[in-house]
C-alpha positions as a Markdown table, in Angstrom:
| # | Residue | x | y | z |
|---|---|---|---|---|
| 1 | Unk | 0.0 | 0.0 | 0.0 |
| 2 | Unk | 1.2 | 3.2 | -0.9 |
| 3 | Unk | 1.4 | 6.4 | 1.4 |
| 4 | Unk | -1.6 | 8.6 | 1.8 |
| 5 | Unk | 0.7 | 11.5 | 0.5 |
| 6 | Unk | 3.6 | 11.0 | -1.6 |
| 7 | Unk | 6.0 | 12.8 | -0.2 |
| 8 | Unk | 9.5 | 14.5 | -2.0 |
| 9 | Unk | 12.2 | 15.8 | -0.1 |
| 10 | Unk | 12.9 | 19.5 | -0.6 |
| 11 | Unk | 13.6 | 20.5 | 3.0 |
| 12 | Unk | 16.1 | 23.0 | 3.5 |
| 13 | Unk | 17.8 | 21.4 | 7.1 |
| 14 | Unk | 20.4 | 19.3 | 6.1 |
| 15 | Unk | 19.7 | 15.8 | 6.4 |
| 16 | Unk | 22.8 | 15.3 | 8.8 |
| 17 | Unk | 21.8 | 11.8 | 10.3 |
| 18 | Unk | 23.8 | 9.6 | 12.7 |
| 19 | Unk | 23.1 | 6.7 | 15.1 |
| 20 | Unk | 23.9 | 9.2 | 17.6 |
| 21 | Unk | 20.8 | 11.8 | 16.7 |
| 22 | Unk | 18.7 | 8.7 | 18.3 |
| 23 | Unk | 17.9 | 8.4 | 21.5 |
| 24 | Unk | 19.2 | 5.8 | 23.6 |
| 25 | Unk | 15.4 | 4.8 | 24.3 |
| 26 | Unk | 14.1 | 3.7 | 20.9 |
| 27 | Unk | 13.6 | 0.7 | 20.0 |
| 28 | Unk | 15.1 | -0.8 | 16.4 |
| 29 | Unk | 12.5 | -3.3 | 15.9 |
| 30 | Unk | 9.3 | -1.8 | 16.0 |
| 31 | Unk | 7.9 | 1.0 | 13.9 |
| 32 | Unk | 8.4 | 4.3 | 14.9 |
| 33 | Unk | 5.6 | 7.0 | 15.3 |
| 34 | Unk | 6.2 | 10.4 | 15.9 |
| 35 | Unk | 3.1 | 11.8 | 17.8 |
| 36 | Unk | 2.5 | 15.7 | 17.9 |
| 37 | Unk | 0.3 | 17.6 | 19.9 |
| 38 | Unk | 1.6 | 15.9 | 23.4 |
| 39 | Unk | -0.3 | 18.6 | 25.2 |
| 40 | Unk | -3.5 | 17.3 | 24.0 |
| 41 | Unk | -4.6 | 14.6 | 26.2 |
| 42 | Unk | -6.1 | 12.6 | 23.4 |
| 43 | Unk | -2.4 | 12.0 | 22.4 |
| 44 | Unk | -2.4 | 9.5 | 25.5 |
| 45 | Unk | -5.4 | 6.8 | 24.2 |
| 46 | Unk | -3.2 | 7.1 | 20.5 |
| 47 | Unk | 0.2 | 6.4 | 22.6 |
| 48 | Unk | -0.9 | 3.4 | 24.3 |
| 49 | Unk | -3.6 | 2.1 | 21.2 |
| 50 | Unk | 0.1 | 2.0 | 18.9 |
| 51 | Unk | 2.4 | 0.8 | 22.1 |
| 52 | Unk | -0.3 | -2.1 | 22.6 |
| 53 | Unk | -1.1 | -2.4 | 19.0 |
| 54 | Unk | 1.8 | -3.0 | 17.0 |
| 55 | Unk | 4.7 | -2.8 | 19.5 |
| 56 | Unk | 5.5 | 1.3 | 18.0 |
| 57 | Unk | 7.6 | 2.9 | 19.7 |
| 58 | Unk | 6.2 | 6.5 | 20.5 |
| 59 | Unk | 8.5 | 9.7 | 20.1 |
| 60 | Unk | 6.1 | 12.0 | 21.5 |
| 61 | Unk | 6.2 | 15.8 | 21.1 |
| 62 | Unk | 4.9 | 18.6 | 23.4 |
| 63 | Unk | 5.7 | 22.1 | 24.4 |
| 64 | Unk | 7.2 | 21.5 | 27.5 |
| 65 | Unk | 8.5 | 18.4 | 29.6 |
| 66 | Unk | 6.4 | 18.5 | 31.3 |
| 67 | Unk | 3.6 | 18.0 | 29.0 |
| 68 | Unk | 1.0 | 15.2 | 29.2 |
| 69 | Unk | 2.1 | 12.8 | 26.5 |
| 70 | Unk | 6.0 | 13.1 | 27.5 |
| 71 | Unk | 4.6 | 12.4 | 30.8 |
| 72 | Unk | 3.0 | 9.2 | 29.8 |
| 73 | Unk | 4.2 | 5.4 | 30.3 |
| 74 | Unk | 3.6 | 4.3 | 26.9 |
| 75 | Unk | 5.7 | 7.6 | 25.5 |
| 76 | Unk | 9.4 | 6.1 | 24.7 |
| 77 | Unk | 11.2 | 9.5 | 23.6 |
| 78 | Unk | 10.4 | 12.7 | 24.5 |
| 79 | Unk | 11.2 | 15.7 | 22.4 |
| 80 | Unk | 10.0 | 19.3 | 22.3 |
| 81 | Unk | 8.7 | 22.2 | 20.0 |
| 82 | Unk | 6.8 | 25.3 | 19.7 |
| 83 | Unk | 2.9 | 25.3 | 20.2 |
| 84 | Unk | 1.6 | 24.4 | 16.7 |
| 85 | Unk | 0.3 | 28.3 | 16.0 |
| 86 | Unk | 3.9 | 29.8 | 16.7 |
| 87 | Unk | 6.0 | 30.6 | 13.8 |
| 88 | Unk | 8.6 | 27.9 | 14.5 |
| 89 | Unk | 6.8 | 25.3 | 14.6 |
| 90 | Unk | 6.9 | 23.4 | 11.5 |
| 91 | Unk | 11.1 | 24.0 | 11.3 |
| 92 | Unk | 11.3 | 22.4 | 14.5 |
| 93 | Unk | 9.1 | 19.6 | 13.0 |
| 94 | Unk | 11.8 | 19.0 | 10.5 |
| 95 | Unk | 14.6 | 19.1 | 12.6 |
| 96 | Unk | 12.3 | 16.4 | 15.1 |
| 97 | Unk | 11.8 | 14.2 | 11.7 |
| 98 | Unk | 15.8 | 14.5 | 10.6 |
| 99 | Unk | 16.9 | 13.3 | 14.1 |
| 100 | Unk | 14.6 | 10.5 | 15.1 |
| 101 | Unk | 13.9 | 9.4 | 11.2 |
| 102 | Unk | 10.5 | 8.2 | 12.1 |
| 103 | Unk | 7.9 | 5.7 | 10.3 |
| 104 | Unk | 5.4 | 8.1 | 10.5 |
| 105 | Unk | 4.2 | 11.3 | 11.7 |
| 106 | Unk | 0.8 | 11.6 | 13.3 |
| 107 | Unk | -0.6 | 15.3 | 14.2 |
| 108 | Unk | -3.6 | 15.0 | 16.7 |
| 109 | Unk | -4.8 | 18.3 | 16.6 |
| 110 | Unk | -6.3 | 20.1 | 13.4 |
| 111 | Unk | -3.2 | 23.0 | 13.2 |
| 112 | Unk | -0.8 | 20.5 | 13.1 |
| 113 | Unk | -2.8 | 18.6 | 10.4 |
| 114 | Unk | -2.8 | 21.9 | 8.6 |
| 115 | Unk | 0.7 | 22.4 | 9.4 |
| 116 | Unk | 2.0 | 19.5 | 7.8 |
| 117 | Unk | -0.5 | 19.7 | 4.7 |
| 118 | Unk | 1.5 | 23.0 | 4.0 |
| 119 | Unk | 5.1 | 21.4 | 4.5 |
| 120 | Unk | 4.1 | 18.2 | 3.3 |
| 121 | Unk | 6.2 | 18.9 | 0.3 |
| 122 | Unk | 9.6 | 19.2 | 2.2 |
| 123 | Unk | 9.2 | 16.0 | 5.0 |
| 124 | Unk | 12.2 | 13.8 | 4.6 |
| 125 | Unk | 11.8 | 10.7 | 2.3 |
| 126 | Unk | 11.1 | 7.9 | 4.8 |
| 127 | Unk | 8.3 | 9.5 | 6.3 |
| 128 | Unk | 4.7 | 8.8 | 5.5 |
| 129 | Unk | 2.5 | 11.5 | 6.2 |
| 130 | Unk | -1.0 | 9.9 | 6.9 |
| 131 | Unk | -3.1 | 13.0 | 6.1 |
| 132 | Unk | -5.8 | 13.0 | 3.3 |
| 133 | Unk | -4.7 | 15.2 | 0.1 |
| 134 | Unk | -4.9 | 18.8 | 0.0 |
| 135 | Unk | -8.2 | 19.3 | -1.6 |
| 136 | Unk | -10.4 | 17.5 | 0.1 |
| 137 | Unk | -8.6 | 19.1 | 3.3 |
| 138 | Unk | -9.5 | 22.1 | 2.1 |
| 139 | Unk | -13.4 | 21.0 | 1.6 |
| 140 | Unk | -13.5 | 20.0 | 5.2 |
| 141 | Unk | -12.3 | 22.4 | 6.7 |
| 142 | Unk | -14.5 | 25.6 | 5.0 |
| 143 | Unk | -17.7 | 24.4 | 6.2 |
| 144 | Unk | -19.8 | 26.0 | 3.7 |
| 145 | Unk | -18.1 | 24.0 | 1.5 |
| 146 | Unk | -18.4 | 20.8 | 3.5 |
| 147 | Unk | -22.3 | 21.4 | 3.3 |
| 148 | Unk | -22.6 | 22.3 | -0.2 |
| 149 | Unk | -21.3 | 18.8 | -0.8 |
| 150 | Unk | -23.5 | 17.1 | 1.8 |
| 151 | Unk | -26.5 | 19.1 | 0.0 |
| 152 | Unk | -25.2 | 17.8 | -3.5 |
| 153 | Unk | -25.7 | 13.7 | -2.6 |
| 154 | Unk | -28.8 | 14.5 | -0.2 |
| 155 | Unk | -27.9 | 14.8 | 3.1 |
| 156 | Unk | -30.0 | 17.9 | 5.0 |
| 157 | Unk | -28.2 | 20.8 | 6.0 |
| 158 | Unk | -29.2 | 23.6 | 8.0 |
| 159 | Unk | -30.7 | 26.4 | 6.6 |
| 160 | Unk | -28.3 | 29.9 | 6.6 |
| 161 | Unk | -29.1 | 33.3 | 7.0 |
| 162 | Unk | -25.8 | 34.0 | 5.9 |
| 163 | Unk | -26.2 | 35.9 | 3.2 |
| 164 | Unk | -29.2 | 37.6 | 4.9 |
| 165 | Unk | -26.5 | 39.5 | 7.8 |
| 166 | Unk | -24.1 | 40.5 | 5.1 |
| 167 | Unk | -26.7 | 42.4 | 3.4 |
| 168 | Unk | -28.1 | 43.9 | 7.0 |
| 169 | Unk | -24.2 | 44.7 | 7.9 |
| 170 | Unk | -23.3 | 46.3 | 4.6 |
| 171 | Unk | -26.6 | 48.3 | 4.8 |
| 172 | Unk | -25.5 | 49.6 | 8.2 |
| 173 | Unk | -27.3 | 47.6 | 10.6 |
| 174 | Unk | -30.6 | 48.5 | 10.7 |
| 175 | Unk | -32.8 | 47.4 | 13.2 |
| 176 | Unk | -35.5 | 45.9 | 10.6 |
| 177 | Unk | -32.8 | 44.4 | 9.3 |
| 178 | Unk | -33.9 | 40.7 | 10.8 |
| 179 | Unk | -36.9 | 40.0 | 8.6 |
| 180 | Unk | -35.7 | 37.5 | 7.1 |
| 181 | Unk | -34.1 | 35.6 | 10.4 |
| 182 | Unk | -35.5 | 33.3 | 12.6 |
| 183 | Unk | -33.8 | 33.2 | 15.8 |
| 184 | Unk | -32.3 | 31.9 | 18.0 |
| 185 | Unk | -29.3 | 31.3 | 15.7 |
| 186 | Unk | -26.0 | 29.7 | 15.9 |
| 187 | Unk | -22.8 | 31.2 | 14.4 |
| 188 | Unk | -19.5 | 29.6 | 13.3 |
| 189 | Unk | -16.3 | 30.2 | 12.1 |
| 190 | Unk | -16.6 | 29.5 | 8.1 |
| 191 | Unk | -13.1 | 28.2 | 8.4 |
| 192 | Unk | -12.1 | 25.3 | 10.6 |
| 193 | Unk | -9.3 | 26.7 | 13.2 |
| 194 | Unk | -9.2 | 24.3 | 16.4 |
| 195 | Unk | -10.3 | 27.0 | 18.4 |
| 196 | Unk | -13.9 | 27.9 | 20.3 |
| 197 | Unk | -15.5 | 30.2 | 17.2 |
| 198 | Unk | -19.3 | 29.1 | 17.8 |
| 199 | Unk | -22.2 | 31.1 | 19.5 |
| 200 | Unk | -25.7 | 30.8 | 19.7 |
| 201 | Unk | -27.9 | 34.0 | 19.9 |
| 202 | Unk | -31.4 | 34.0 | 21.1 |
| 203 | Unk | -32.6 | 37.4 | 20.1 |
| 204 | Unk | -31.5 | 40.6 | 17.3 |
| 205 | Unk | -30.5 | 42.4 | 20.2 |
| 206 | Unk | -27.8 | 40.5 | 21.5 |
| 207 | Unk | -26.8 | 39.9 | 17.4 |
| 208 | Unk | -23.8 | 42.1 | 16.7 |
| 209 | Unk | -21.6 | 41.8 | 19.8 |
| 210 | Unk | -21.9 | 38.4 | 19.5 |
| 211 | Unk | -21.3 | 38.6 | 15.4 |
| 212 | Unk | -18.4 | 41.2 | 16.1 |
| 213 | Unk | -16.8 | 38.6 | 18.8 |
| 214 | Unk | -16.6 | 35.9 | 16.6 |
| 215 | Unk | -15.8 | 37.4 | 13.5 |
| 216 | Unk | -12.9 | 38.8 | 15.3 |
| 217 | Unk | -12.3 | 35.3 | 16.4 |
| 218 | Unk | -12.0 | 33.5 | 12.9 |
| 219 | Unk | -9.4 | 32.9 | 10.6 |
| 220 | Unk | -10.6 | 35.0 | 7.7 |
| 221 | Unk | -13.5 | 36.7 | 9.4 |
| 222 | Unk | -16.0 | 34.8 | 7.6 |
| 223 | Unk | -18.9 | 33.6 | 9.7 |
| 224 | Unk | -21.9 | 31.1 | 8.9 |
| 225 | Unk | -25.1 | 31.8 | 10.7 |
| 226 | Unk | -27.5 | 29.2 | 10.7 |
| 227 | Unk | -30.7 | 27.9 | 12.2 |
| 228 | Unk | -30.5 | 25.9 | 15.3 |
| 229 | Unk | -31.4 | 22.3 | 15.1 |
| 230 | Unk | -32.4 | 20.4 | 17.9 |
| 231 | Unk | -31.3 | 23.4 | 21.1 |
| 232 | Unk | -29.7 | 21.1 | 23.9 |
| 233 | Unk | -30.2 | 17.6 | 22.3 |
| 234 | Unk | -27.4 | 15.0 | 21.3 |
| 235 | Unk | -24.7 | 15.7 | 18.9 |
| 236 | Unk | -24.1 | 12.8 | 16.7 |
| 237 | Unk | -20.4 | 12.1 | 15.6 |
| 238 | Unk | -19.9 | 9.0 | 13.3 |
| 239 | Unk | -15.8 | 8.5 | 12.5 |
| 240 | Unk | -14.0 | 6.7 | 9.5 |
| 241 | Unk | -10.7 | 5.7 | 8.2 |
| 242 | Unk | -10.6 | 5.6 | 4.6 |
| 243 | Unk | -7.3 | 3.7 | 3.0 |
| 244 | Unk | -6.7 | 3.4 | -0.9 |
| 245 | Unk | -10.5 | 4.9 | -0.9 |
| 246 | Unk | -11.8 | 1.7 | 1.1 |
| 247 | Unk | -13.6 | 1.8 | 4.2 |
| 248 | Unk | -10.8 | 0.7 | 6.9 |
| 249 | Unk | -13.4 | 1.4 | 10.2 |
| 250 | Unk | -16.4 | 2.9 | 10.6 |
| 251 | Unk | -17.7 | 4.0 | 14.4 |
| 252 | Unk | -20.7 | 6.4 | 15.1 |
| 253 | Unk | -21.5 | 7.3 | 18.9 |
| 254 | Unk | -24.2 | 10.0 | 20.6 |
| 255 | Unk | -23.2 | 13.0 | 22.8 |
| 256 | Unk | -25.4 | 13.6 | 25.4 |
| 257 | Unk | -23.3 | 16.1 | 27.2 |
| 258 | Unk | -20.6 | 18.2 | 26.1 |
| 259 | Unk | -19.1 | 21.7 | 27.0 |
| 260 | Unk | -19.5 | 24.3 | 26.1 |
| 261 | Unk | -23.2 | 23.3 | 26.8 |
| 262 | Unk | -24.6 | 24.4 | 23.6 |
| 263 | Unk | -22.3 | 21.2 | 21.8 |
| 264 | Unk | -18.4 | 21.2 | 22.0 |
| 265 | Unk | -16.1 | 18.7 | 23.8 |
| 266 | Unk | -17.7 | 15.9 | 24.6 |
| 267 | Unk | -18.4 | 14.5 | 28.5 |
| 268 | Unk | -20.6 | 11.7 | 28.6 |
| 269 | Unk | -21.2 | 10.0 | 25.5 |
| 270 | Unk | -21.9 | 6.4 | 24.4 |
| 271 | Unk | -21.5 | 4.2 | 21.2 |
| 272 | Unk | -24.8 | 4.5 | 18.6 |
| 273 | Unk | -24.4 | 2.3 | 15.6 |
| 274 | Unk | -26.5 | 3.4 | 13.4 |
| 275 | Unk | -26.4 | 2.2 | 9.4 |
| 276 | Unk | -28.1 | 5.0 | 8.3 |
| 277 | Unk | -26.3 | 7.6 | 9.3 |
| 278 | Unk | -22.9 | 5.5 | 8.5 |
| 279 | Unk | -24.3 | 5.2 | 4.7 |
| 280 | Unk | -24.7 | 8.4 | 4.3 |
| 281 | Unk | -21.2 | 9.4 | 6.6 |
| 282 | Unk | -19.4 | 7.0 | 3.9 |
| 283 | Unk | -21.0 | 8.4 | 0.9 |
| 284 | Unk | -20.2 | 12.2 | 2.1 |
| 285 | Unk | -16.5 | 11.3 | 2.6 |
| 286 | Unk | -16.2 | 9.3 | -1.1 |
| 287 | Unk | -17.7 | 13.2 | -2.6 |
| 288 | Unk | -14.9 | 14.7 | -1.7 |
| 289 | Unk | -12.1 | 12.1 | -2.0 |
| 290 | Unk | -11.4 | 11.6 | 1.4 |
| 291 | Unk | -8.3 | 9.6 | 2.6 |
| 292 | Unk | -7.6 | 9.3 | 6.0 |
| 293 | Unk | -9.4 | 9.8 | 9.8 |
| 294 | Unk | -12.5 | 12.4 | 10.0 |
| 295 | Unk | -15.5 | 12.7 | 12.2 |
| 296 | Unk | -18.7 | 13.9 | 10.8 |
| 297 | Unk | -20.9 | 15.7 | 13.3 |
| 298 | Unk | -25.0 | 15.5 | 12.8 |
| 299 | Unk | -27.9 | 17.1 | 14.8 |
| 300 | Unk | -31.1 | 15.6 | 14.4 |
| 301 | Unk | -34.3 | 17.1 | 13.6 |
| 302 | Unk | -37.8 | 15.9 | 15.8 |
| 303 | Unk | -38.9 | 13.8 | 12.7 |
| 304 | Unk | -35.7 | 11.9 | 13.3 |
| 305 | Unk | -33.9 | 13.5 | 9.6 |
| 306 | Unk | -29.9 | 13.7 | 10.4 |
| 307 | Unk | -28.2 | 17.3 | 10.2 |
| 308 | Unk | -25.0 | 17.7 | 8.7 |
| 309 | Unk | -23.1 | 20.0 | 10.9 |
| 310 | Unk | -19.5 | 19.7 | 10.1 |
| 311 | Unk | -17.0 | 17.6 | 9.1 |
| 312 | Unk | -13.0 | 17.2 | 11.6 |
| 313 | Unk | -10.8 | 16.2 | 9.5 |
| 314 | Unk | -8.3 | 15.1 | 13.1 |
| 315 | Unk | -8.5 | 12.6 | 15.9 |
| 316 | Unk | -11.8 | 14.0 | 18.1 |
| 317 | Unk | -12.4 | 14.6 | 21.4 |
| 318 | Unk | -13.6 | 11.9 | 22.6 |
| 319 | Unk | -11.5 | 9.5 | 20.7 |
| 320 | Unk | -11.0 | 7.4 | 24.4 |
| 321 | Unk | -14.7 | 6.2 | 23.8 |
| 322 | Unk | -13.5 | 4.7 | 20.4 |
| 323 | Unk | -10.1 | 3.4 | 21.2 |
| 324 | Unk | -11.3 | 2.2 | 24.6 |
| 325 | Unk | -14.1 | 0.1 | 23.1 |
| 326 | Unk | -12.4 | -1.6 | 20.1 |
| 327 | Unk | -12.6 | 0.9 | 17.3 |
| 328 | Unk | -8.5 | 1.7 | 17.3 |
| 329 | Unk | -8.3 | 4.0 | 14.6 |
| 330 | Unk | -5.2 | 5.1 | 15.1 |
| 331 | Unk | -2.9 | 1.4 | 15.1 |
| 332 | Unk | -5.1 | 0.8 | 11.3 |
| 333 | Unk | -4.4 | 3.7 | 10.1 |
| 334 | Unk | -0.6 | 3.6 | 10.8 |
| 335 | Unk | -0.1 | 0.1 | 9.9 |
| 336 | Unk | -2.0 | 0.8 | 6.8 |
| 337 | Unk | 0.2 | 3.0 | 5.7 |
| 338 | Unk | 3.4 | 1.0 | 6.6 |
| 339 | Unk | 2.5 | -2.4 | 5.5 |
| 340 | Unk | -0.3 | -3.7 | 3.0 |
| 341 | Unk | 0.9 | -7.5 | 4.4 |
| 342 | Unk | -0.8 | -6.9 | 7.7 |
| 343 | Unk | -4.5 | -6.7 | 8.7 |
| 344 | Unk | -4.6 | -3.3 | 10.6 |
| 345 | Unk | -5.1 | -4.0 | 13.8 |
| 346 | Unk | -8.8 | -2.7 | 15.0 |
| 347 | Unk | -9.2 | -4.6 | 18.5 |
| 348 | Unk | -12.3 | -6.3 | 19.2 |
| 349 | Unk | -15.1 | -3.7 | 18.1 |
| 350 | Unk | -18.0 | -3.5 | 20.6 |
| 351 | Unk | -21.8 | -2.6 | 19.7 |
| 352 | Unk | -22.7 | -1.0 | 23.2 |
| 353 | Unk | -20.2 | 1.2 | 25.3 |
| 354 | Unk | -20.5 | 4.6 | 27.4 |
| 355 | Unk | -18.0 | 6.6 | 28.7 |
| 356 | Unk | -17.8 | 10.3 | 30.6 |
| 357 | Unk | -15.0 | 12.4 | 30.7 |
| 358 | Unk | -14.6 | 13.6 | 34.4 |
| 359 | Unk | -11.4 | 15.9 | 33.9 |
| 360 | Unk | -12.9 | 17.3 | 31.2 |
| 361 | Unk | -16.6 | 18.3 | 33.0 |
| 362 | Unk | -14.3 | 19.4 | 36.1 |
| 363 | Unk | -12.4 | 21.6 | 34.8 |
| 364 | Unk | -15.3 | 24.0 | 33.1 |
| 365 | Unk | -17.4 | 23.8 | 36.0 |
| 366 | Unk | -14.0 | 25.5 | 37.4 |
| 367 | Unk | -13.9 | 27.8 | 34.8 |
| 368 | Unk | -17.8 | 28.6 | 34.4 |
| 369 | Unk | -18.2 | 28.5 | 39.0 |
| 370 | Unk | -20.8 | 31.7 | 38.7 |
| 371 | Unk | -23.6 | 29.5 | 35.6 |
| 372 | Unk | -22.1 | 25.9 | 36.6 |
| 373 | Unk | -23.8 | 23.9 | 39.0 |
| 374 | Unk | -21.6 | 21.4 | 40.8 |
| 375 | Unk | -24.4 | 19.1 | 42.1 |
| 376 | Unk | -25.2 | 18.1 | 38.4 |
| 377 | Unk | -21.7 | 18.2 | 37.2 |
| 378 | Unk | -20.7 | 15.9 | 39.7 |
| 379 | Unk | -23.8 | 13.8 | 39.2 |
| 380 | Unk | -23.1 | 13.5 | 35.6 |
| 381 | Unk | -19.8 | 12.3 | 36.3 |
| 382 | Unk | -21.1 | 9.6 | 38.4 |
| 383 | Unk | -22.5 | 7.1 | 35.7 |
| 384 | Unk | -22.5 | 3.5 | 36.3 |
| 385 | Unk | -23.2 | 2.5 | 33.0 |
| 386 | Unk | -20.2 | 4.3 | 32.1 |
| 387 | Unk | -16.7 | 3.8 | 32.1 |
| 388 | Unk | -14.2 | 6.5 | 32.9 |
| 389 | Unk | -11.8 | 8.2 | 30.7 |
| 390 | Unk | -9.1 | 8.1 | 32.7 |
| 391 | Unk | -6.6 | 5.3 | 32.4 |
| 392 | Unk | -5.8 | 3.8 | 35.2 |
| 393 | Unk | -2.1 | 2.2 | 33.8 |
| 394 | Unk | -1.4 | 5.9 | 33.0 |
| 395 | Unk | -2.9 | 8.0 | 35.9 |
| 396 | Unk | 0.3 | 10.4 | 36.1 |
| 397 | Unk | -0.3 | 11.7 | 32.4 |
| 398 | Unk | -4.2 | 11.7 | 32.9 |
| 399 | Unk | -4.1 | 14.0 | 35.5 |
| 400 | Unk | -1.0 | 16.5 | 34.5 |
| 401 | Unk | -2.5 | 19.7 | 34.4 |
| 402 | Unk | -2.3 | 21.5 | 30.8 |
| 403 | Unk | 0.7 | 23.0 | 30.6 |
| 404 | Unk | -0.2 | 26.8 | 30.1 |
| 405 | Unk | -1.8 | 26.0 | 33.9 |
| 406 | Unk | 1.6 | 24.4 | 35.2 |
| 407 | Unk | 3.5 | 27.8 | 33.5 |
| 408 | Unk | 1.1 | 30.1 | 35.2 |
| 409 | Unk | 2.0 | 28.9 | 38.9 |
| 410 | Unk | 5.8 | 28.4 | 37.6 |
| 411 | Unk | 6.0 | 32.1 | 37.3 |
């Protein structure tokens, strides 16, 4: 099997390579990942899936040492680099590649997936770069695009007032200028950035500020308002791996709580396998040429019609839930990239499975102390249907605080 992205050497570093560039703690036999995004804790259910998985050995990357994955039992080597939005990052990510000459490089988070679809160009020979190509990238991440293709094969969409705004904002904001929106609406960054670029607004008069914030907020200062489907019900998420355009792994699960409340990370959710909205997930991802890890994200409408919202093209939040219950995206998708001898390696896939995420809910109620209440963020937490997403073989990285936290009380 070939690489997802064929890629030609024109980096700049010089490829100065000795066994001494190694660190004494990798391993010769097995395959070598180099994980980024060690701050993110979903680099710690990757880490162990590929340690457990196919015997990889892990050259994790964070900011800092003391950052979660470098912090982790199933991380081998430990190396650094600059956040993914600082201008160093993606020389450092060269230099990283030269000296450990990985098997592969896996980003986590959706800036360094954009980061390395930019350099992808100049990574060393001997590294496969398991990203989809650039243009369906590019589809999936502008999610007006990502609906316009969802609308082309069928798949409901919600309906904007997009165009509506611009036309009320270029005519100076009139205060009739909402005729022709029905509120409460929900805005979004046009263009995917990793960040928190959502709101919803209830009423005209709270519009603007809220517009304003956002817009200031996004990438290009292009913003999607929309209708609000289904205010405080389940997200949906369904997740594939394409390979060579084939369906590697398919999982789909239901959020039922998540924060921000109004649908972000999520804190309890539980597997839904549904063949529906997996046909149509499939379909979507085979428009736009997809190759690679993404998670499409549905609302659903009270007749029970499913909602394209978005399609991340990254690991998700709540990867633990998949990896956990058998769905191990991340050891097929490397070992599908590495070797077309071997079945990739997807565990034992279960059909039921629920999981909360108690750092995660703890840590806004901290945040969000004065709208928060701790009685039902506690009770949420307290499931016993549901497993935790903690791991218990790996408690010290779990619980490492994030790292701008641990530099704010180093000062």
């Amino acid at each position: 099997m070939r690489p997802l992205t064929a890629a030609r050497s024109q980096c700049t570093i010089p490829l100065l390579f000795t066994a001494d560039c190694v660190d004494a703690g990798m391993r010769t036999d097995s395959p070598r990942v180099l994980v980024l995004d060690g701050d993110n804790v979903n680099t710690l259910s990757v880490a162990r899936e590929l340690s457990e998985d196919l015997d990889a050995t892990i050259i994790g990357v964070g900011t800092a040492p003391y950052s979660r994955l470098l912090r982790s039992n199933y991380c081998d080597v430990g190396a650094t680099a600059p956040a993914p939005t600082d201008d160093g990052y993606a020389d450092s990510v060269l230099r990283l590649l030269i000296q450990y000459r990985p098997d592969v490089v896996l980003p986590i988070s959706y800036e360094s997936v954009a980061m390395l679809d930019a350099i992808r160009t100049d990574l060393p020979d001997h590294v496969s770069l398991p990203i989809p190509r650039s243009e369906s990238l590019n589809t999936a991440k502008d999610k007006h695009a990502a609906l316009a293709a969802g609308g082309r094969i069928g798949v409901d969409t919600p309906k904007e007032y997009s165009r509506a705004v611009d036309h009320c904002n270029d005519a100076g904001r009139p205060d009739d200028g909402f005729d022709d929106v029905q509120f409460p609406v929900f805005l979004k960054a046009r263009q995917e950035s990793g960040g928190e670029t959502t709101a919803l607004v209830r009423e005209p008069l709270n519009f603007w500020e809220t517009y304003d914030h956002v817009t200031d907020q996004s990438p290009d200062g292009d913003v999607l308002i929309q209708e609000v489907i289904d205010e405080g019900g389940p997200t949906y998420g369904c997740g594939l791996l394409f390979l060579d355009n084939e369906v590697k792994l398919i999982f789909s699960h239901e959020e039922l709580r998540s924060v921000p409340r109004r649908g972000g990370s999520g804190t309890h959710l539980r597997i839904l396998r549904d063949p529906h909205l997996e046909a149509r997930s499939i379909r979507l991802l085979r428009e736009i040429g997809w190759n690679g890890i993404a998670l499409l994200e549905f609302k659903k409408r009270p007749d029970g019609t499913y909602v394209l919202m978005e399609i991340n093209p990254k690991f998700w939040a709540s990867y633990a839930l998949a990896s956990r219950y058998g769905y191990r995206f991340a050891s097929a998708l490397v070992a599908g990239v590495l070797d077309d001898s071997r079945e990739p390696p997807i565990g034992s896939p279960e059909p039921v499975g629920e999981m909360v995420f108690p750092l995660r809910e703890f840590t806004y109620y901290l945040r969000n102390r004065e709208d928060e209440d701790l009685f039902e963020c506690v009770r949420s937490m307290i499931n016993p249907s549901a497993t935790w997403s903690v791991d218990r073989r790996d408690v010290r990285a779990w619980v490492t605080p994030p790292v701008e936290l641990i530099e704010k009380f180093r000062l």
